[in-house]
C-alpha positions in Angstrom: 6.4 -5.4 25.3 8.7 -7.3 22.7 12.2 -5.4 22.2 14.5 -5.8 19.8 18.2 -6.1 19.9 19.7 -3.3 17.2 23.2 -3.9 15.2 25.5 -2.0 13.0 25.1 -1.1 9.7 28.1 -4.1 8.9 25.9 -6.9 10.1 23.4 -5.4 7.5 25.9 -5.5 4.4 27.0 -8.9 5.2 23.3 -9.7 5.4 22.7 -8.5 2.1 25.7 -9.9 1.0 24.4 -13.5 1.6 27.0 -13.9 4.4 24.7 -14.3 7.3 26.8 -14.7 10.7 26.1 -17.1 13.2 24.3 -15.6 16.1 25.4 -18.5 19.2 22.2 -18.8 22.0 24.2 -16.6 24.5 23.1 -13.8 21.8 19.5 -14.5 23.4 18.1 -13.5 26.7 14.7 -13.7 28.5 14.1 -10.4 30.3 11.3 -9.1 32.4 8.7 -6.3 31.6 5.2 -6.5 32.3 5.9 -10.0 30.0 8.4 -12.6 29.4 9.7 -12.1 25.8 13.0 -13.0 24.2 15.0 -10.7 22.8 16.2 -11.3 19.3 19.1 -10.2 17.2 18.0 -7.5 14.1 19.9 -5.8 11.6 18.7 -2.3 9.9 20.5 -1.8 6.4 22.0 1.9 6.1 20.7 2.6 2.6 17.7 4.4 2.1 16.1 4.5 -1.4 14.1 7.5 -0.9 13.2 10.1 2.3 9.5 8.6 2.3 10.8 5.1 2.5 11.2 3.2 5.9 13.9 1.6 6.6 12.6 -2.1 7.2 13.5 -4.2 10.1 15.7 -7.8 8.6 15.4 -10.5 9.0 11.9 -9.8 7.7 9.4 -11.0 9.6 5.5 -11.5 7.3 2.6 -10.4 8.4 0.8 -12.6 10.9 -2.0 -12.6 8.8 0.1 -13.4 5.7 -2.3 -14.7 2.4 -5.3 -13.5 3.4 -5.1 -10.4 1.2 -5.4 -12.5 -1.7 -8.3 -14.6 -1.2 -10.6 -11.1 0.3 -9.1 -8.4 -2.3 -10.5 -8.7 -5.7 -7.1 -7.2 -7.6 -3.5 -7.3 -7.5 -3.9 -3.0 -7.6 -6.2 -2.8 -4.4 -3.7 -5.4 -2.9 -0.7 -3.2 -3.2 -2.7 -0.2 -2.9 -4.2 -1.1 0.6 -0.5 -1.8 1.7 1.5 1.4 0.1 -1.3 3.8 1.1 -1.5 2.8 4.1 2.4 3.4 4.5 1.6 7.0 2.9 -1.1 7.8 6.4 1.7 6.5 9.0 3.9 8.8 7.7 1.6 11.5 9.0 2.5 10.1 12.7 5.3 7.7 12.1 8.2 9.8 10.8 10.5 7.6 8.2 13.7 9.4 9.7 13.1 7.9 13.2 10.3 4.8 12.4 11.4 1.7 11.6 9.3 -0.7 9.7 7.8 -4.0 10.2 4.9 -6.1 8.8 1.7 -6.9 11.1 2.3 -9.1 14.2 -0.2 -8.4 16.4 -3.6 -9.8 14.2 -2.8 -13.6 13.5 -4.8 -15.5 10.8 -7.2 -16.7 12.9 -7.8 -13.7 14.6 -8.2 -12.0 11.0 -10.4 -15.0 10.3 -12.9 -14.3 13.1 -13.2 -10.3 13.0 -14.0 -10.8 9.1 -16.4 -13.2 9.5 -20.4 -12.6 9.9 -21.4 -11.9 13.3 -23.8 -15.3 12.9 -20.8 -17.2 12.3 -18.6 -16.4 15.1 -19.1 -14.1 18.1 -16.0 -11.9 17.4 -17.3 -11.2 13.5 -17.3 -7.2 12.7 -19.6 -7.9 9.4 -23.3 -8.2 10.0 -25.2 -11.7 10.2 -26.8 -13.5 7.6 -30.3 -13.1 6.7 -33.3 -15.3 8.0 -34.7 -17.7 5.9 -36.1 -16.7 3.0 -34.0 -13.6 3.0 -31.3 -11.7 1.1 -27.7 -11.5 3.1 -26.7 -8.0 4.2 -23.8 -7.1 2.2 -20.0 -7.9 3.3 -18.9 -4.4 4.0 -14.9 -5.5 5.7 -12.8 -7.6 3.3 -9.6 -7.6 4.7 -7.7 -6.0 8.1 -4.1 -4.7 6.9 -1.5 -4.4 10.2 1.6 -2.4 9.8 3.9 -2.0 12.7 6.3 0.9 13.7 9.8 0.7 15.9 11.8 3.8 17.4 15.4 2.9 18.7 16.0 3.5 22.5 19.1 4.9 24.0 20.3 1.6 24.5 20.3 0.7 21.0 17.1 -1.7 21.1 14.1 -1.5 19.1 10.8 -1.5 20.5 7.2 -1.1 18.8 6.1 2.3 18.9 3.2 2.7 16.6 0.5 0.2 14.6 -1.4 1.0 11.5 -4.6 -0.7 10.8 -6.1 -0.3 7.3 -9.9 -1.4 6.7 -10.4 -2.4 3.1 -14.0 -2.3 2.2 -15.9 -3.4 -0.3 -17.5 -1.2 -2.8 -19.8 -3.6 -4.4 -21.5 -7.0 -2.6 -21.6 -10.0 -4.5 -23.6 -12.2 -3.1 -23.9 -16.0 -3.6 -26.7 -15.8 -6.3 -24.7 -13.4 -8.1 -26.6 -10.2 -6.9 -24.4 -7.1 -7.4 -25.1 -4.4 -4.4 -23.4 -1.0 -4.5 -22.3 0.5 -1.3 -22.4 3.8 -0.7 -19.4 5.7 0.6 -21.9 7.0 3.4 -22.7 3.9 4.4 -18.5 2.5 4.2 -18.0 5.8 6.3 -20.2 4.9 8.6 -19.7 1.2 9.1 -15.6 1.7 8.9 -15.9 3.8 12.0 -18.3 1.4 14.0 -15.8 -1.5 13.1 -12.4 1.0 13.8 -13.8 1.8 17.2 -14.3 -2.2 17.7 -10.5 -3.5 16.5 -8.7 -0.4 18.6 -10.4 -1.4 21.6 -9.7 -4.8 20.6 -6.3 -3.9 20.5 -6.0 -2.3 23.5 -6.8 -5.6 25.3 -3.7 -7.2 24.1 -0.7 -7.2 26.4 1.5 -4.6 25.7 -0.6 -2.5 23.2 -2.2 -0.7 25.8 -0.4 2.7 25.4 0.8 2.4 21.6 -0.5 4.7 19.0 -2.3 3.9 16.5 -3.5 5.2 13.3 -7.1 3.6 11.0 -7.3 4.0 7.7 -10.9 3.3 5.7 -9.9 1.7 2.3 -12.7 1.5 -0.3 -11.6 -1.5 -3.1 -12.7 -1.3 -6.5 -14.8 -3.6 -8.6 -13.8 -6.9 -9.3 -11.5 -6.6 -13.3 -10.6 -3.1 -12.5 -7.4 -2.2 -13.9 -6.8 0.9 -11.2 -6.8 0.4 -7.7 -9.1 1.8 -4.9 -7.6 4.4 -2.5 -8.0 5.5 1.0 -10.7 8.3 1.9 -10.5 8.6 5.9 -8.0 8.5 8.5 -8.0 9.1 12.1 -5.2 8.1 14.9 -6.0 6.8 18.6 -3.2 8.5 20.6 -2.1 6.2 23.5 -4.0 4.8 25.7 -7.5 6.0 24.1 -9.7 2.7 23.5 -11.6 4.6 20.4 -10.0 6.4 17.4 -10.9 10.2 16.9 -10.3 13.1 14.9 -11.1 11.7 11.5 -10.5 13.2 8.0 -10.9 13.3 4.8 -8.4 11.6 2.7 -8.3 13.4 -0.6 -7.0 10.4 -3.4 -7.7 9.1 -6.3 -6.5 7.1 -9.4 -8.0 8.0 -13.1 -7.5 5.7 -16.1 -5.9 7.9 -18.9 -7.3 8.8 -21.3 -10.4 9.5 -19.8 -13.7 9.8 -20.5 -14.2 13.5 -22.1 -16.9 13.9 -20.3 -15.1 13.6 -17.0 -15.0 17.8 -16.5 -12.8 17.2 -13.8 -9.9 15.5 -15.2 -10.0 17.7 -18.6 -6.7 19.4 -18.6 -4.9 16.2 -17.1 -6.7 14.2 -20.2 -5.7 16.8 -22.3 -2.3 16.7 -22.2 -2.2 13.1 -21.8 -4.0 13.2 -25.3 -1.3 15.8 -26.6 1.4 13.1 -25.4 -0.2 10.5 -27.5 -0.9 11.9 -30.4 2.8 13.6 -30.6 3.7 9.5 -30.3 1.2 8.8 -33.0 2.5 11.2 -35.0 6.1 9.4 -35.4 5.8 6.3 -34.4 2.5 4.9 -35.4 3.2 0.8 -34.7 2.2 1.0 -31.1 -0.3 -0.9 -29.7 -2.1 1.4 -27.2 -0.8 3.7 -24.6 -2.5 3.3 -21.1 -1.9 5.8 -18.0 -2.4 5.5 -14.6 -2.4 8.8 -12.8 -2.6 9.6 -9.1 -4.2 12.5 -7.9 -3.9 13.8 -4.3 -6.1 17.4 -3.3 -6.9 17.3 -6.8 -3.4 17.7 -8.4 -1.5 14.7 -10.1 1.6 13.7 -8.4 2.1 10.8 -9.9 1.7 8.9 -13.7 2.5 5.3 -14.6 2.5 5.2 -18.4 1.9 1.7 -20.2 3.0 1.1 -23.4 3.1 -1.9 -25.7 5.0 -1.9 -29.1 5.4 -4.0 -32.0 8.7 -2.8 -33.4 11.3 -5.6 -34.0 15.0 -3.7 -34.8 17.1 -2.6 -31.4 17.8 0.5 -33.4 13.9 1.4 -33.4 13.5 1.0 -29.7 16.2 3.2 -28.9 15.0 5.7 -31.3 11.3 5.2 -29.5 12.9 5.4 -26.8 14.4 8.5 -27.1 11.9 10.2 -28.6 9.7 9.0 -25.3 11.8 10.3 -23.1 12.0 13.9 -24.8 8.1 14.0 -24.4 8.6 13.4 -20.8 10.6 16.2 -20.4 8.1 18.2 -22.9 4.7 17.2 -21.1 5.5 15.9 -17.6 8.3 17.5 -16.4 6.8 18.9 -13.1 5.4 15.4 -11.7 6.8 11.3 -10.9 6.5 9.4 -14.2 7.5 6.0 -14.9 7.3 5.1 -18.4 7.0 0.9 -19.6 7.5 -0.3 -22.9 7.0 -3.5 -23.2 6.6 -6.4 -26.3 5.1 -9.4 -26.8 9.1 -10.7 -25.5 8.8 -8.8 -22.0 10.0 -5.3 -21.0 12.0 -3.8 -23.6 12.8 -0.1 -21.7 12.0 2.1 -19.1 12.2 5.8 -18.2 11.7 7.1 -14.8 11.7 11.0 -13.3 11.2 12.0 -10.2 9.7 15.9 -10.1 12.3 17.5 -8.4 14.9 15.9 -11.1 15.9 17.5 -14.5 17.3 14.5 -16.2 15.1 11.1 -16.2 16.7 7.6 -15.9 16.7 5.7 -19.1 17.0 1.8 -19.4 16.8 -0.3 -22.0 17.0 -3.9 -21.6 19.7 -6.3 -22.8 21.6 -3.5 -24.5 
């Protein structure tokens, strides 16, 4: 199993500093366990943003499968959502305090390539073969694999890998080659996901040294192609170590709602309400916005999250700071018991932002170039 040689927190600053020491080959060794891998010098920075956030392993290492997301995801929000939700589940197993993180090496791009592909067109393909002659295609149901990996320092100060997270996106809708739309079911996602879960941990489990790691499988349904919010998990399970088949799976319970939203959405109403509230105070005094789009994230039915957008048209410094202000007051007033980030932007690029974290009473206020 590869191990990993761990350093102070002072290699780490001078790392970030741009000073980057020069590690001489007797730095190196080959050792023997089970396999012959060489041991390489890492540093771990000693800041940590927030509790939730890993600490990630430098010098950063990219996925193994690295582009593929964006020629199989069809946005830039299912792209980043398949990768930060995914961190969200290993947190359920993989601890931030003592898990260090690390981008997929264990799938390669041509492995990727092959379990993505149709069954018809190679052997090792998890989707389902194309139709005879004269037939329609079943549908694509796996667009991309994400692969996260997980380190634990040993006594002796080395890294090793100590967990893997595998997320499944899947596709909502088919398009097929004639430009047939097909809806998927989440019934039938569910049930495929599994089938093609049970397939990559065994797979996995055939690779040296992966024989006794856990790992956790999330199911990841995309949106439609032009969306502007992204898909979201909606099962998990975890294959302890050593089992060749993941088990115990569960609902995941998240979702993201455009705001404001249709009034005819019952279960969003008091969210859309206050949103609505929100806008029309900003209406009310300042009425040369453009729009004002949110994003909200709801986990077990609660929001825990909103990402406000908000494009202006004002000209005068003086009247984005008083915009400003006056934003970050209805913060307080409306949102004062969730994350918000707040974006105001112009046709010249970002003109301010406001961020507050729940368990904050004061919000941080930026506004650019002044």
């Amino acid at each position: 199993m590869k191990r990993l040689w761990f350093m102070s927190s002072l290699s780490a600053v001078l790392l970030l500093g741009g000073c980057l020491p020069s590690f001489g080959p007797d730095q190196e060794e080959v050792i023997q366990e089970n396999e012959e891998q060489l041991e390489e010098t890492v540093m771990i920075p000693d800041m940590q943003l927030k509790e939730e956030f890993y600490n990630t392993v430098l010098p950063f290492k990219k996925s193994a499968s690295r582009g593929l997301v964006v020629d199989n995801i069809y946005t830039k929000y299912d792209m980043q959502e398949a990768e930060e939700g995914l961190l969200r589940l290993s947190a359920l197993h993989f601890d931030p305090k003592n898990y260090y993180f690390q981008e997929g090496q264990y799938i390669d791009r041509k492995t990727a390539n092959a379990w993505l592909a149709r069954s018809s067109v190679n052997d090792a393909g998890l989707n389902p073969p194309s139709g005879k002659e004269g037939e329609d295609d079943a549908p694509i149901y796996l667009a991309h694999i994400v692969e996260q990996n997980y380190l634990t320092m040993t006594d002796d100060k080395k890294l090793r890998l100590s967990g893997i997270s595998i997320g499944l996106a899947l596709n909502s809708v088919y398009y097929g080659a004639d430009g047939k739309e097909t809806e998927l079911s989440d019934e039938e996602l569910q049930k495929k996901g599994i089938e093609m879960a049970d397939t990559i941990v065994s797979r996995l489990r055939a690779k040296e040294g992966l024989s006794d790691i856990p790992i956790v499988i999330g199911l990841f349904k995309q949106e439609k192609r032009n969306s502007i919010v992204p898909g979201t998990y909606f099962a998990t399970a975890y294959a302890d170590k050593g089992k060749s088949s993941a088990s115990g799976w569960k609902e995941v319970n998240e979702q993201y709602v455009l705001l404001p939203a249709s009034s005819s959405i019952d279960n969003y109403r008091e969210i859309n309400t206050t949103f609505n509230n929100f806008k029309q105070d900003i209406d009310e005094y300042f009425p040369s916005f453009v729009n004002v789009i949110g994003t909200a994230f709801l986990k077990e039915g609660q929001m825990r999250s909103l990402k406000i957008q908000v494009p202006i048209q004002f000209y005068g410094t003086s009247e984005t700071i008083g915009f400003t202000q006056y934003m970050t007051s209805l913060v307080n007033k409306y949102f004062s018991k969730i994350d918000i980030e707040v974006s105001i932007t112009s046709v010249n690029g970002p003109e301010a932002l406001i961020v507050k974290r729940a368990n904050e009473e004061e919000p941080f206020v930026h506004i650019y170039g002044y």
